[in-house]
PyMOL Python script that loads the backbone (N, CA, C, O; Angstrom):
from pymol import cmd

cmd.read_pdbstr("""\
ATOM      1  N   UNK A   1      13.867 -17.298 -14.897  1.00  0.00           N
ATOM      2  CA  UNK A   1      12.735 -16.389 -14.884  1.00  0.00           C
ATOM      3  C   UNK A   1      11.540 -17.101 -15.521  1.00  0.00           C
ATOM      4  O   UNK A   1      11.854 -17.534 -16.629  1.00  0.00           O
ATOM      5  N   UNK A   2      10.204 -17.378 -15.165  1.00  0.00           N
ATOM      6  CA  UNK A   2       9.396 -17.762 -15.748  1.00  0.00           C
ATOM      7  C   UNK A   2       8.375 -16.983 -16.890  1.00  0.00           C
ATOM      8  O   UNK A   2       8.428 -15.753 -16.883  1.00  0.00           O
ATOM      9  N   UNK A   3       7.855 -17.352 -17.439  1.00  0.00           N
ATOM     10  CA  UNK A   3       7.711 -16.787 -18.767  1.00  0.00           C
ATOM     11  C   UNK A   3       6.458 -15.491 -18.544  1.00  0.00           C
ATOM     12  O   UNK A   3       6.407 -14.530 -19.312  1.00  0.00           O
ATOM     13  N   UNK A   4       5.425 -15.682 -17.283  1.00  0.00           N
ATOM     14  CA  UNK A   4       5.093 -14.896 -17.199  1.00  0.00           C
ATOM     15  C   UNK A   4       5.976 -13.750 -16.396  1.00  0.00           C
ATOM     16  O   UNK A   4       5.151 -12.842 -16.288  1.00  0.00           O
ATOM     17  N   UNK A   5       6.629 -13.503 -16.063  1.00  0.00           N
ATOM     18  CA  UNK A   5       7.938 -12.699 -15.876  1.00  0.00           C
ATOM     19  C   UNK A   5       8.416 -11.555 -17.076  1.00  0.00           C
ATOM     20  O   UNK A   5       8.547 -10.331 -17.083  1.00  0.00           O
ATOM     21  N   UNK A   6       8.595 -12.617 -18.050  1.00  0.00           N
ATOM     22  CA  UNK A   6       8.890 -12.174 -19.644  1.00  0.00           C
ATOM     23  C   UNK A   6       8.415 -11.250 -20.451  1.00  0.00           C
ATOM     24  O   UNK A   6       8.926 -10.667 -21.408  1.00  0.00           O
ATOM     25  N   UNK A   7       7.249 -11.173 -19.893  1.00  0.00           N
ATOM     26  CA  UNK A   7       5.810 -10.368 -21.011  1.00  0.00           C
ATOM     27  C   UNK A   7       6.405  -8.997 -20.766  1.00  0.00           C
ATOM     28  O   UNK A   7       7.162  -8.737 -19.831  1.00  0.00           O
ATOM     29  N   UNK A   8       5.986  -8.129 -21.709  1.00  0.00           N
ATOM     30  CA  UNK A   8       6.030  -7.255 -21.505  1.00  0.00           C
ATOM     31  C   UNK A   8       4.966  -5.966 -20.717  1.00  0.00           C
ATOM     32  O   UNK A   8       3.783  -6.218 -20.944  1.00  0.00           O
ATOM     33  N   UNK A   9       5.105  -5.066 -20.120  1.00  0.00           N
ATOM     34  CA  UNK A   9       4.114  -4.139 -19.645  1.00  0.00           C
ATOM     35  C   UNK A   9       2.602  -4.494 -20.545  1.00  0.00           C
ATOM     36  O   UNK A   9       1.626  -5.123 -20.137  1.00  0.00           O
ATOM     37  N   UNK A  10       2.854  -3.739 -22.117  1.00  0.00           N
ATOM     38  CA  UNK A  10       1.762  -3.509 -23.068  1.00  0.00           C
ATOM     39  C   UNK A  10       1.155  -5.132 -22.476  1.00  0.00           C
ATOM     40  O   UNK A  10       0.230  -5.135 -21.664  1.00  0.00           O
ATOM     41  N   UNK A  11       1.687  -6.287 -22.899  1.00  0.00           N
ATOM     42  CA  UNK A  11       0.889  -7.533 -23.469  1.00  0.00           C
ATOM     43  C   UNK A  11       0.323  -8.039 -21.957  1.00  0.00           C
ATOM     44  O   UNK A  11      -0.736  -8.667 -21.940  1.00  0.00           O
ATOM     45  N   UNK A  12       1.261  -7.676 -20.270  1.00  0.00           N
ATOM     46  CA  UNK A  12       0.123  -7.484 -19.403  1.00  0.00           C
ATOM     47  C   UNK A  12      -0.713  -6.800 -19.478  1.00  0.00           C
ATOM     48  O   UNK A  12      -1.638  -7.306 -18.844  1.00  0.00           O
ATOM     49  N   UNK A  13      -1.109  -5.543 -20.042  1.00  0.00           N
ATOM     50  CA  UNK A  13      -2.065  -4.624 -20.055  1.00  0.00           C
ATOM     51  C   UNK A  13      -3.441  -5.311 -20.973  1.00  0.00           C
ATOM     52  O   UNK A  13      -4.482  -5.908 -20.697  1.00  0.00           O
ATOM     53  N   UNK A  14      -2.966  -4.982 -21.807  1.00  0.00           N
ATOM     54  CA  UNK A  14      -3.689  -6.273 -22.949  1.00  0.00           C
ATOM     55  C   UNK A  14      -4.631  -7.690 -22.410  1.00  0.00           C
ATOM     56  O   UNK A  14      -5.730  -7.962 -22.892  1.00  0.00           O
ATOM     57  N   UNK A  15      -4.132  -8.287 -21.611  1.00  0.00           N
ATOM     58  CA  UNK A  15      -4.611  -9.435 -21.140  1.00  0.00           C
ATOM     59  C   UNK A  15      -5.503  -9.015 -19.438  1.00  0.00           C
ATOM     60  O   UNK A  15      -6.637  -9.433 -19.207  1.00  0.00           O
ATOM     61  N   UNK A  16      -4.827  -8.280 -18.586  1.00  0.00           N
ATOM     62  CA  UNK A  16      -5.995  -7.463 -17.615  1.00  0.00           C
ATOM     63  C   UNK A  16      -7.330  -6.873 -18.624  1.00  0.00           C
ATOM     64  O   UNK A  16      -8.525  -6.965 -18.343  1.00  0.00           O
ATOM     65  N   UNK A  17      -6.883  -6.412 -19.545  1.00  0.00           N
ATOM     66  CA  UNK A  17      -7.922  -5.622 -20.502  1.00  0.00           C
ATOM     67  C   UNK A  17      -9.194  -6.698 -20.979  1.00  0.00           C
ATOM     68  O   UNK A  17     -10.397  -6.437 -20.984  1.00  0.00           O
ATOM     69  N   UNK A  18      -8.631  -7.785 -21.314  1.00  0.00           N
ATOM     70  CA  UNK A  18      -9.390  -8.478 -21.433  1.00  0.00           C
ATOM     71  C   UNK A  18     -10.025  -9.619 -20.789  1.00  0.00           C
ATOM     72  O   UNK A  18     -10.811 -10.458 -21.231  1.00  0.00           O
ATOM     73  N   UNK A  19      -9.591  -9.481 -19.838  1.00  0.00           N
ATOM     74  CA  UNK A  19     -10.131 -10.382 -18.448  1.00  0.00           C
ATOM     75  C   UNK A  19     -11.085  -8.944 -18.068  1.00  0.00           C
ATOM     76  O   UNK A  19     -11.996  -9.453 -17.414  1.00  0.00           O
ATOM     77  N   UNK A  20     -11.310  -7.788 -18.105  1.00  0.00           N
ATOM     78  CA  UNK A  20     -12.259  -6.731 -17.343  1.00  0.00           C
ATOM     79  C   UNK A  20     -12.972  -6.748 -18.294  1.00  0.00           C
ATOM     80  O   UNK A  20     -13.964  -6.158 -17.866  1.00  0.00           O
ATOM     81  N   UNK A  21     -13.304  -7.177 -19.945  1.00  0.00           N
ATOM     82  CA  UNK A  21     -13.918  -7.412 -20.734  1.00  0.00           C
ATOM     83  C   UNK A  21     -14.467  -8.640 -20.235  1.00  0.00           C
ATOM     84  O   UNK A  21     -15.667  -8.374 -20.166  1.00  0.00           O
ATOM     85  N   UNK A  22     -14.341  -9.653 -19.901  1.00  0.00           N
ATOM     86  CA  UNK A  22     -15.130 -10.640 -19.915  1.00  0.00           C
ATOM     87  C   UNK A  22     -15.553 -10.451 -18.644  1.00  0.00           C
ATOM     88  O   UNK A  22     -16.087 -11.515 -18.329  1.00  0.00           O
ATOM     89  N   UNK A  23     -15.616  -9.675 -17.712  1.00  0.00           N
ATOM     90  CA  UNK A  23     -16.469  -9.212 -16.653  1.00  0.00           C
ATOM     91  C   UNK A  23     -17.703  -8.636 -16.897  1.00  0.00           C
ATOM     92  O   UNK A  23     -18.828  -8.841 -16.441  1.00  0.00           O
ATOM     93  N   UNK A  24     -17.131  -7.670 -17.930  1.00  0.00           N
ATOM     94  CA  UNK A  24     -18.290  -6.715 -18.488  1.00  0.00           C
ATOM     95  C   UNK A  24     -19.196  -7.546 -19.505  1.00  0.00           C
ATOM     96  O   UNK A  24     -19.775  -6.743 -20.236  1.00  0.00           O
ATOM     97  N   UNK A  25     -19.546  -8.927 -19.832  1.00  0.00           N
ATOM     98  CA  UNK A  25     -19.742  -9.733 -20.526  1.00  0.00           C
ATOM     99  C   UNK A  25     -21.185  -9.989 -19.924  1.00  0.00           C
ATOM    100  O   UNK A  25     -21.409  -9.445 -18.843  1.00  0.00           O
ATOM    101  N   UNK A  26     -22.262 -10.806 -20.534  1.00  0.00           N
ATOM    102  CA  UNK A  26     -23.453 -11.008 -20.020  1.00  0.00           C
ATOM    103  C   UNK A  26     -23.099 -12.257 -19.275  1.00  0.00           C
ATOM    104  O   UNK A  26     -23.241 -12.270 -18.053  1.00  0.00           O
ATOM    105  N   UNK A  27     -22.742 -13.093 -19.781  1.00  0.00           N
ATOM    106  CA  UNK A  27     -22.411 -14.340 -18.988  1.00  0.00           C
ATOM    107  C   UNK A  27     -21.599 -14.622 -18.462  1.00  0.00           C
ATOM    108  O   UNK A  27     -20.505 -14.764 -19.009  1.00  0.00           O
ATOM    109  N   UNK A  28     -21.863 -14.886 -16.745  1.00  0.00           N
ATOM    110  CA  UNK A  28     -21.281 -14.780 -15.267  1.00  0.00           C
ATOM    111  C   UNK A  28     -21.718 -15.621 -15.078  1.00  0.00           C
ATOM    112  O   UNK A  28     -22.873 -15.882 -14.742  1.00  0.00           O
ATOM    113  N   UNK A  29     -20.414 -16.534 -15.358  1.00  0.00           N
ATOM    114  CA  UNK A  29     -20.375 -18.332 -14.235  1.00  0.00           C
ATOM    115  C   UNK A  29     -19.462 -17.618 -13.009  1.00  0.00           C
ATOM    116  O   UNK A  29     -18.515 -16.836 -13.103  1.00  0.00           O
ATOM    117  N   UNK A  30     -20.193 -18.259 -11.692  1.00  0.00           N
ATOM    118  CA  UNK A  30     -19.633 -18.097 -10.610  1.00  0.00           C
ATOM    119  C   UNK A  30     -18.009 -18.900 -10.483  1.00  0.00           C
ATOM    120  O   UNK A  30     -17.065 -18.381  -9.887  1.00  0.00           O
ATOM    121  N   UNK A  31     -17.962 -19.939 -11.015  1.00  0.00           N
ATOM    122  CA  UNK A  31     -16.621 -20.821 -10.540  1.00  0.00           C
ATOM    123  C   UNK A  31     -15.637 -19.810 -11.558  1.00  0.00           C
ATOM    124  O   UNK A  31     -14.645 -19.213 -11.139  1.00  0.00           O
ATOM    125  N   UNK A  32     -16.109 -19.758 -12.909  1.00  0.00           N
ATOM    126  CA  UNK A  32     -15.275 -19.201 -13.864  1.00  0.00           C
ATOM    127  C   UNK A  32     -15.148 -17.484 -13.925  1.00  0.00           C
ATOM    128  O   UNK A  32     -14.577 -17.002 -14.903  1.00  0.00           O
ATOM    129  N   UNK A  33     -15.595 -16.735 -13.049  1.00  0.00           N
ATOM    130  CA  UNK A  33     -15.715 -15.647 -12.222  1.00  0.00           C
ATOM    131  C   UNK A  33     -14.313 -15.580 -11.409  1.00  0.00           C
ATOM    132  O   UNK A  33     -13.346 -14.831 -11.550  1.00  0.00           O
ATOM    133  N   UNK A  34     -14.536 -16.524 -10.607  1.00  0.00           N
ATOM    134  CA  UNK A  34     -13.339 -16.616  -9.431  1.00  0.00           C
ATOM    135  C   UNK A  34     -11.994 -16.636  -9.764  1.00  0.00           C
ATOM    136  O   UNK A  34     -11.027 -16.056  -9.270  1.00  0.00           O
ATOM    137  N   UNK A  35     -12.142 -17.639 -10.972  1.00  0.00           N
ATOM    138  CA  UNK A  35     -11.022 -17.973 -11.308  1.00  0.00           C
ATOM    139  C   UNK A  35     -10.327 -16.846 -11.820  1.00  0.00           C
ATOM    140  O   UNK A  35      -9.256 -16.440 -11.367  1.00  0.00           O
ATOM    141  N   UNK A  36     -11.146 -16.189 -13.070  1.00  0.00           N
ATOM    142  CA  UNK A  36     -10.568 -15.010 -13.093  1.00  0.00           C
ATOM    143  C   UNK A  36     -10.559 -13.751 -12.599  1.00  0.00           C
ATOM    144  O   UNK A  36      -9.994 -12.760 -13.061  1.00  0.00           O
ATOM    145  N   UNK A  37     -11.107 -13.840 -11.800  1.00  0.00           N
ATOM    146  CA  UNK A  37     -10.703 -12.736 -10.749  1.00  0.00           C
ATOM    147  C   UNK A  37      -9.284 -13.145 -10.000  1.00  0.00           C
ATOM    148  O   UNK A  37      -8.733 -12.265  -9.338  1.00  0.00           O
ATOM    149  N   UNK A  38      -8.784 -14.228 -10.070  1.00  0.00           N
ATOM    150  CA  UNK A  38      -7.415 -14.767  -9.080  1.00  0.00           C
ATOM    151  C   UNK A  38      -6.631 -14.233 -10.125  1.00  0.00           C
ATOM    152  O   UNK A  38      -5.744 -13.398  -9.944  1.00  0.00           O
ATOM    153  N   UNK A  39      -6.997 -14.780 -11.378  1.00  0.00           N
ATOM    154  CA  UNK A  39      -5.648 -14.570 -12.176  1.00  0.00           C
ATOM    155  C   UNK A  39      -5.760 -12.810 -12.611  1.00  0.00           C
ATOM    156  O   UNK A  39      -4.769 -12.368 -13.192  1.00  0.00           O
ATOM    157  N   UNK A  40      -6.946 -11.810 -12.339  1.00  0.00           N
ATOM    158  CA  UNK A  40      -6.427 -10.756 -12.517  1.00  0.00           C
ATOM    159  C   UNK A  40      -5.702 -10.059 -11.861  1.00  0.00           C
ATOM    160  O   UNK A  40      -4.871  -9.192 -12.134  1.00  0.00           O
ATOM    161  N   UNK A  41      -6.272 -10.732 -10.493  1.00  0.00           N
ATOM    162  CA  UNK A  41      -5.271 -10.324  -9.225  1.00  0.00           C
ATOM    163  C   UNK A  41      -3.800 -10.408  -9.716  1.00  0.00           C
ATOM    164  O   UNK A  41      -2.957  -9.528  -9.886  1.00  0.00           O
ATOM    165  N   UNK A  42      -3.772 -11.522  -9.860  1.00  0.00           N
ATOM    166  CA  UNK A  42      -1.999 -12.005 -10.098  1.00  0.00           C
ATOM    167  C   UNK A  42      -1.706 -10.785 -11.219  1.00  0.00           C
ATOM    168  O   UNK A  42      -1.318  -9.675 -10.857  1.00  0.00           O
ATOM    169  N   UNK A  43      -1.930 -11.119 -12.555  1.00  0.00           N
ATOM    170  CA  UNK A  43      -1.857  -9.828 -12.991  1.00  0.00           C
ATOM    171  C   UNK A  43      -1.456  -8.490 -13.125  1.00  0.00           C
ATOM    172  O   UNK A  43      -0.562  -7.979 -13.799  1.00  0.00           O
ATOM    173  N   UNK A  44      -2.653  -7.813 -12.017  1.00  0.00           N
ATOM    174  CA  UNK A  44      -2.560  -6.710 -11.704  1.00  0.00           C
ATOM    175  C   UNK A  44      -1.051  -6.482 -10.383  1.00  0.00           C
ATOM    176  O   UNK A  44      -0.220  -5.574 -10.398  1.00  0.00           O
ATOM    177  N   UNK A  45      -1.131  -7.437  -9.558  1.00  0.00           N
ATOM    178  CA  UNK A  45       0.508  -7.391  -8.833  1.00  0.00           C
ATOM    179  C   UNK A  45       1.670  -7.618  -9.828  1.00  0.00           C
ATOM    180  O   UNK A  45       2.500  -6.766  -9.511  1.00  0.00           O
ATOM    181  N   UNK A  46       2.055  -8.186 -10.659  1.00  0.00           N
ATOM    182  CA  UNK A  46       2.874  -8.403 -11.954  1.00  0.00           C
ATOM    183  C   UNK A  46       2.839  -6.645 -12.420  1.00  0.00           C
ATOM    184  O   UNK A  46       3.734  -5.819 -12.242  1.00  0.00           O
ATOM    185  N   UNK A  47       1.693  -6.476 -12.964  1.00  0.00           N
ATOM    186  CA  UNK A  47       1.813  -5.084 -13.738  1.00  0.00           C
ATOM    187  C   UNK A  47       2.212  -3.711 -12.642  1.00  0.00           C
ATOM    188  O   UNK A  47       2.705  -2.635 -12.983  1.00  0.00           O
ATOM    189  N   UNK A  48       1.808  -4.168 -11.205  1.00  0.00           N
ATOM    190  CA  UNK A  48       2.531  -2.831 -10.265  1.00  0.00           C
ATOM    191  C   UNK A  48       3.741  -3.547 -10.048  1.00  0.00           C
ATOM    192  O   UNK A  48       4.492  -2.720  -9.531  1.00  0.00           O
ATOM    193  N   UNK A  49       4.182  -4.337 -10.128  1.00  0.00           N
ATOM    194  CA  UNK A  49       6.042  -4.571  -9.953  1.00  0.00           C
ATOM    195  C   UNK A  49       6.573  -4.102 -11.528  1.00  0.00           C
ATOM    196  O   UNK A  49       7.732  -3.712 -11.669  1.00  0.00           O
ATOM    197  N   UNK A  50       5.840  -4.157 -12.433  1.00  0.00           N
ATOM    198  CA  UNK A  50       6.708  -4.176 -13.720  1.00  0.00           C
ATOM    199  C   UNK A  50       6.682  -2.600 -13.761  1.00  0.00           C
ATOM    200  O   UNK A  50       7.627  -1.987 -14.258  1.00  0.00           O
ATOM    201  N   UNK A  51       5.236  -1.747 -13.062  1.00  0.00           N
ATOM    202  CA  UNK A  51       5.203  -0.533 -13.595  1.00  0.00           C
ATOM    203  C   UNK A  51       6.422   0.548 -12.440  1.00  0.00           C
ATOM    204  O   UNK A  51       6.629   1.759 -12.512  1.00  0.00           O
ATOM    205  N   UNK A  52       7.158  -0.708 -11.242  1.00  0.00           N
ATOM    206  CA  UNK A  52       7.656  -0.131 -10.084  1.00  0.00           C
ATOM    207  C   UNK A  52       9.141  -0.076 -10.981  1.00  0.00           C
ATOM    208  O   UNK A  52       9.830   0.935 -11.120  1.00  0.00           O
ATOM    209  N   UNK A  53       9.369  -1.130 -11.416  1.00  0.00           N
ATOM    210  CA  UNK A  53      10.577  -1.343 -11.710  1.00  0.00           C
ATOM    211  C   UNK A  53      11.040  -0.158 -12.975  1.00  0.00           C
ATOM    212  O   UNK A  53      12.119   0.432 -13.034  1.00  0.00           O
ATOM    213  N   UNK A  54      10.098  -0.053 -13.746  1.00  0.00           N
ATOM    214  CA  UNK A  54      10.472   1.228 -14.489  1.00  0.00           C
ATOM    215  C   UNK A  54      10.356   2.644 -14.394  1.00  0.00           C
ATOM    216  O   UNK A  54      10.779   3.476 -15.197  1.00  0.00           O
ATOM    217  N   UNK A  55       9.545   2.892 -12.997  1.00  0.00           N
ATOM    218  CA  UNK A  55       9.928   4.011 -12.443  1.00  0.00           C
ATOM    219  C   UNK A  55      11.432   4.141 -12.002  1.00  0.00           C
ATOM    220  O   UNK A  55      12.191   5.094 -12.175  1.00  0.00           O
ATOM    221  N   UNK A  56      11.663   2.939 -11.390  1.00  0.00           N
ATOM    222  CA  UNK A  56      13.274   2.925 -10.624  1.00  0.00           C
ATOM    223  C   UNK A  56      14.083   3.280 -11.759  1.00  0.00           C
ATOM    224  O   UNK A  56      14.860   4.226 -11.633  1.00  0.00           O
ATOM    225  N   UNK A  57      14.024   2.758 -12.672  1.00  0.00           N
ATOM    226  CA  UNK A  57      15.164   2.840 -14.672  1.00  0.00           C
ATOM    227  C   UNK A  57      14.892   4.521 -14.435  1.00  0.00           C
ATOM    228  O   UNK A  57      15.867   5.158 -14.036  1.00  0.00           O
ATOM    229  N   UNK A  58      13.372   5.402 -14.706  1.00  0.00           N
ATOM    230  CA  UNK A  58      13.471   6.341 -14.893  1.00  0.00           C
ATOM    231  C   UNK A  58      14.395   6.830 -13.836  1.00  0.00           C
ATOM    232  O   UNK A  58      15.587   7.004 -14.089  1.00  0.00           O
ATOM    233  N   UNK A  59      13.814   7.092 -12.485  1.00  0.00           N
ATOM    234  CA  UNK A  59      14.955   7.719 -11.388  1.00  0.00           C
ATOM    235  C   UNK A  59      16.149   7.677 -11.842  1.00  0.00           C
ATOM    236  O   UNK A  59      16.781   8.652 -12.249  1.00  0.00           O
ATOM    237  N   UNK A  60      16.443   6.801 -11.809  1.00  0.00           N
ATOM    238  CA  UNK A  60      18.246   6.228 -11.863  1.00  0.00           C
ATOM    239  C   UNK A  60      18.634   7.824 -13.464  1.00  0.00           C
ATOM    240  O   UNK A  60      19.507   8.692 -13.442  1.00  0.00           O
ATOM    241  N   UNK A  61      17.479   7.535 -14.637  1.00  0.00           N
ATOM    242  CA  UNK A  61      18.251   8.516 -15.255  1.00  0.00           C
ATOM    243  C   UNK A  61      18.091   9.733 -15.301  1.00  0.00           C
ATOM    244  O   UNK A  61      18.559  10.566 -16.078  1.00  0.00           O
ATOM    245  N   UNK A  62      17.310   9.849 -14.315  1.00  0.00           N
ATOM    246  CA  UNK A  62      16.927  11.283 -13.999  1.00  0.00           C
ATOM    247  C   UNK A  62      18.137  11.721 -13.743  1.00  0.00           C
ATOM    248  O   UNK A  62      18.802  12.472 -14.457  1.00  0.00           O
ATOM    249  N   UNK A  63      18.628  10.959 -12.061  1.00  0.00           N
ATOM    250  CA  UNK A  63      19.648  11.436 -11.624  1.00  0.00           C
ATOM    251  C   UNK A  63      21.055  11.611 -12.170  1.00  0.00           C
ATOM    252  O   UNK A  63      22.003  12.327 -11.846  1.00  0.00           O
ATOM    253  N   UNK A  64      20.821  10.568 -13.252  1.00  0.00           N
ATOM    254  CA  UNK A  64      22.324  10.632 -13.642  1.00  0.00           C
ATOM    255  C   UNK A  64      22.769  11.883 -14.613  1.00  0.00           C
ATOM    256  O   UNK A  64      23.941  12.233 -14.758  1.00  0.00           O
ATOM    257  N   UNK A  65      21.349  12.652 -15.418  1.00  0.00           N
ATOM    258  CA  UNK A  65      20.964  13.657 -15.957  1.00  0.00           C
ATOM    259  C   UNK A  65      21.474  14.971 -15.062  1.00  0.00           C
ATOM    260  O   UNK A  65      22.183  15.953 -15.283  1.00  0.00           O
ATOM    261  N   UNK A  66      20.692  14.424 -13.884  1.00  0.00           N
ATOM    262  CA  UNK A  66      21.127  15.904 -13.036  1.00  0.00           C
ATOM    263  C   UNK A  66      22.660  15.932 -11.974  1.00  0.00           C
ATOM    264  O   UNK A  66      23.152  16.745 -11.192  1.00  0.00           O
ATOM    265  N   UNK A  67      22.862  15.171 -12.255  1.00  0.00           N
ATOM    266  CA  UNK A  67      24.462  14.733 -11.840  1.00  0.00           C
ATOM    267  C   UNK A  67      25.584  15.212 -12.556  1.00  0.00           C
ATOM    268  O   UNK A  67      26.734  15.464 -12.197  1.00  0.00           O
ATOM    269  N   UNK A  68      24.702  15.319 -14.218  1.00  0.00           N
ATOM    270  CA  UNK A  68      25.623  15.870 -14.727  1.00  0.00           C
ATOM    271  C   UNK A  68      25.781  17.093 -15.570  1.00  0.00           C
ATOM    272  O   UNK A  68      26.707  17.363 -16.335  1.00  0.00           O
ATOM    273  N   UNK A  69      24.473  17.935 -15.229  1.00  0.00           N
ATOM    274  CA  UNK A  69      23.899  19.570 -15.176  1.00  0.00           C
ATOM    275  C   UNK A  69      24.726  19.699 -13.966  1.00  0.00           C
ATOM    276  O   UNK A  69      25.739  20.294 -14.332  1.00  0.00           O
ATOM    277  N   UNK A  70      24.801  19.453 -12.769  1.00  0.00           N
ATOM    278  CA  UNK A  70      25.809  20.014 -11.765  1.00  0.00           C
ATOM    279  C   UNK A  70      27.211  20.154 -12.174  1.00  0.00           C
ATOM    280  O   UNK A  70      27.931  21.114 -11.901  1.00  0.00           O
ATOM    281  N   UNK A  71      27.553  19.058 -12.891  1.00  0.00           N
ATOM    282  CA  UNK A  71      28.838  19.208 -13.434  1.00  0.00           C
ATOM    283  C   UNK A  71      29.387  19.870 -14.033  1.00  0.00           C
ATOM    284  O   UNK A  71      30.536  20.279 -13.867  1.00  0.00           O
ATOM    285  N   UNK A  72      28.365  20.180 -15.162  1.00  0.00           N
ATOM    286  CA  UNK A  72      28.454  21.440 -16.546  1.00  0.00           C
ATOM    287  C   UNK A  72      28.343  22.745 -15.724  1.00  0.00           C
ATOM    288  O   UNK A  72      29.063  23.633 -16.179  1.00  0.00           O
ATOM    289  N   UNK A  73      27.587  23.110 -14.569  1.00  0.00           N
ATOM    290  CA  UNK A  73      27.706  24.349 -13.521  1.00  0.00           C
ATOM    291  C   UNK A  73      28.932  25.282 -13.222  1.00  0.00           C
ATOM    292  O   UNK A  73      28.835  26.179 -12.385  1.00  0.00           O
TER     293      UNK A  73
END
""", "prot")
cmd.dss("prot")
cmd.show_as("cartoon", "prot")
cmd.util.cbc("prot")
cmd.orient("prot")
């Protein structure tokens, strides 16, 4: 797994946060613009797989919750 893999949700959030801070910044170099705009991209796809994958954890215990309210029935 590579290390950006590793991070957690918060410390992607954190680092998009501050890449949209240095947008909001007075000084806009075009090359150094781009660049980070690529890597927020990347980023922001990282943080919708990380935020997909823990919807799936929730489901899973939803169901296993209500799997076993049917049981107690």
């Amino acid at each position: 797994m590579s290390a950006k893999n590793d991070k957690t949700l918060r410390e992607m959030l954190d680092e998009f946060e501050a890449i949209v801070a240095w947008f909001n910044g007075e000084d806009l170099d075009v090359e150094a613009a781009s660049a980070k705009f690529e890597e927020g991209s990347k980023l922001a796809e990282q943080i919708r797989k990380k935020l997909a994958e823990e919807k799936n954890k929730i489901e899973i215990i939803e169901k296993s919750f209500a799997g076993k309210n049917e049981e107690e029935i």
